[in-house]
Residue, then its C-alpha position, 0 to 999 in steps of 0.5 A: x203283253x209278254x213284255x209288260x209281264x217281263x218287266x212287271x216280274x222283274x219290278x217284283x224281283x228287284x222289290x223281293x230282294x231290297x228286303x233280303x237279309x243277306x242283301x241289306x247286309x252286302x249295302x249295310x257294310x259295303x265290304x266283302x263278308x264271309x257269313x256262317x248260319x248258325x242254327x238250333x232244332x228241336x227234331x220231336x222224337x227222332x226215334x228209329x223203329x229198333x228196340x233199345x232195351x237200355x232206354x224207354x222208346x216203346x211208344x216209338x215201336x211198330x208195335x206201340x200205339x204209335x205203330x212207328x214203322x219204317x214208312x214214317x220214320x222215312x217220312x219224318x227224315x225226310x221232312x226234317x232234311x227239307x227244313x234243315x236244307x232251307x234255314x238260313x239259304x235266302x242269306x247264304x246258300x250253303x244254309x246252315x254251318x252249325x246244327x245243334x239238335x235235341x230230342x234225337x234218340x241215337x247216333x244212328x238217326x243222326x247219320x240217317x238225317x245227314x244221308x238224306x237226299x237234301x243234305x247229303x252232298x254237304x258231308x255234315x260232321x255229327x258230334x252225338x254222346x248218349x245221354x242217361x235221359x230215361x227217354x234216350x233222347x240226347x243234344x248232338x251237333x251237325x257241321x259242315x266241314x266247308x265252314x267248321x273244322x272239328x277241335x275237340x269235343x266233351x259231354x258235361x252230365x247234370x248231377x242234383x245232390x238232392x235229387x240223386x234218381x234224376x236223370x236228363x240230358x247231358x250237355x255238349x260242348x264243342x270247339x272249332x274253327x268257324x270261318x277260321x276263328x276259334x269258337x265254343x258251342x255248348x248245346x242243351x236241352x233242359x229238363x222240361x216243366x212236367x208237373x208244373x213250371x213252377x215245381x220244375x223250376x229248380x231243374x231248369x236253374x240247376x241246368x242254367x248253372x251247370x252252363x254257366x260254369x261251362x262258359x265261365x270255365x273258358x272266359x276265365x282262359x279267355x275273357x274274350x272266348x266266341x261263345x255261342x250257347x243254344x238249346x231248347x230250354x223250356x224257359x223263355x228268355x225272360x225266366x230266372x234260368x236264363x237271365x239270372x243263372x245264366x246271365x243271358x240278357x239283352x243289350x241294354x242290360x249286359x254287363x262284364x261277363x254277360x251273354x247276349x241274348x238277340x232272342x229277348x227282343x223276338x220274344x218281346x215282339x211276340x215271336x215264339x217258337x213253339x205254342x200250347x194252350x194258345x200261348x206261344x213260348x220262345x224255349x229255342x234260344x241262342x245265346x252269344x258271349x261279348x266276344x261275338x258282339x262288335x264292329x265288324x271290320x278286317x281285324x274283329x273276327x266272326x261277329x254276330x250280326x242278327x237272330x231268327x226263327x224260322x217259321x216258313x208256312x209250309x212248317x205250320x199248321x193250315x187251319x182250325x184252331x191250331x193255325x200257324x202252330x208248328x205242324x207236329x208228328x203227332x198231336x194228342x196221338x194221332x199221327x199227322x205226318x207234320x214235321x215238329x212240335x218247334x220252330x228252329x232258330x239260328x242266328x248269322x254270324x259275318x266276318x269281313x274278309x280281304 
């Protein structure tokens, strides 16, 4: 009997494994591949409980109808630690090499995220600039030095001449070594469709263009720079701001100067990343230039190789109407203790080594 059971769980393993990503590619290609996971999470309000008078986080006070104390701040660290731990280790154990990040309040909650006890032995680089988002939540970026070395790093600030009292997120734009090779990172979060997506459209086309330039800044030193752009953007991939501005397009469509966008599929196979109104939207994109794009071999670099949104059951809500919706910290302000409001997504990235 103990046999049969032995041999039943290892017929199970040996089928569970035929289905891993990270095996399919081993079979695929045969060779030696270094792979970086690379990844983006929107943290829903990653705010400390201290009162920042330069910024408005009063509803993220003990004192504020939210009563955000201590105890939940711990608590929502502790569950984006546990989704931060998991992306990406069924295809590489070390999980994430690269983290972009929105809607964090501070430096300060960076660092406390990265202490935490399920990240805390991989050392995670921050690169973290304050925004003049009215709100105070900014873009950062986490790296794990195993995989990324820091080069250089810039803050790019979104000005509307017509708009002049408007203020949002700024944009980040980090350089490095990935898995040795020199690549571009630009993280966004752009303005959101408060008041309407129409009437707020214009915002998200000026944020687009304001990206765009940043990526053609480095394609004009290098038409073949590795670009990755991610971000939650408040459009999906099928919105002028994404395919129009910023020219992030499927492969069927990609011209000179394009970016790649693997997301357009999973969006056209109804994959979404975040839901409201019993509609599913895909805003948590990543983008990548040409120069990712192509055959892997000893001579290509880092190469993209595929996208995903992490959506584990354990990060979804597990009945009533809501179900399968991202289990949130907060739904129509009650505290539910959940852990986002979005799903992250990351792409892979393989370089093929002696």
């Amino acid at each position: 009997m103990r046999r049969y059971l032995f041999e039943t769980l290892l017929t199970f393993l040996v089928i569970f494994l035929s289905f891993s990503p990270f095996v399919q590619l081993k079979a695929q290609h045969q060779k030696k591949l270094a792979v970086a996971i690379v990844a983006f999470y929107n943290q829903e309000n990653l705010f400390d409980t201290i009162n920042d008078p330069k910024i408005d986080d009063e509803e993220f006070l003990p004192n504020s109808a939210n009563h955000w104390n201590t105890a939940k701040y711990m608590h929502k660290l502790a569950n984006m630690s546990k989704v931060i731990s998991k992306i990406g280790t069924d295809i590489n154990p070390d999980g994430i090499a690269l983290l972009g990040v929105s809607e964090v309040e501070n430096l300060r909650v960076m660092k406390d995220l990265a202490n935490q006890p399920l990240l805390k032995n991989r050392h995670l680089g921050i690169v973290h600039y304050d925004s003049p988002d009215r709100r105070g939540i900014d873009v950062g970026l986490f790296y794990n030095p195993k995989y990324f070395k820091l080069i250089t790093s810039k803050s790019y600030r979104l000005h509307i001449p017509d708009k002049p009292w408007f203020r949002t997120r700024d944009q980040l734009l980090v350089s490095g070594l990935l898995l040795g090779d020199t690549v571009y990172v630009i993280v966004n979060h752009w303005p959101s469709r408060y008041g309407g997506e129409k009437r707020s459209r214009p915002l998200r086309d000026a944020a687009a263009k304001l990206t765009r330039h940043i990526a053609d800044s480095l394609l004009q030193l290098n038409p073949k720079a590795k670009i990755i752009v991610m971000g939650d953007l408040n459009d999906n991939p099928t919105n002028e701001s994404v395919m129009k501005y910023m020219r992030a397009v499927p492969k069927n469509k990609l011209k000179p100067g394009d970016f790649y966008n693997p997301m357009y599929k999973l969006y056209k196979e109804g994959i979404g990343s975040t839901a409201w109104r019993d509609t599913w939207s895909l805003f948590d994109q990543i983008f990548v230039s040409q120069g990712l794009l192509g055959p892997i071999n000893l001579h290509s670099g880092l190469k993209f190789y595929k996208a995903f949104i992490f959506n584990k059951p354990f990060m979804q809500q597990k009945d009533g109407r809501y179900k399968g919706y991202p289990y949130r910290t907060f739904a129509g302000g009650t505290y539910l203790g959940g852990y986002s409001d979005h799903f992250p997504a990351y792409i892979v990235l393989v370089k093929q080594v002696p």
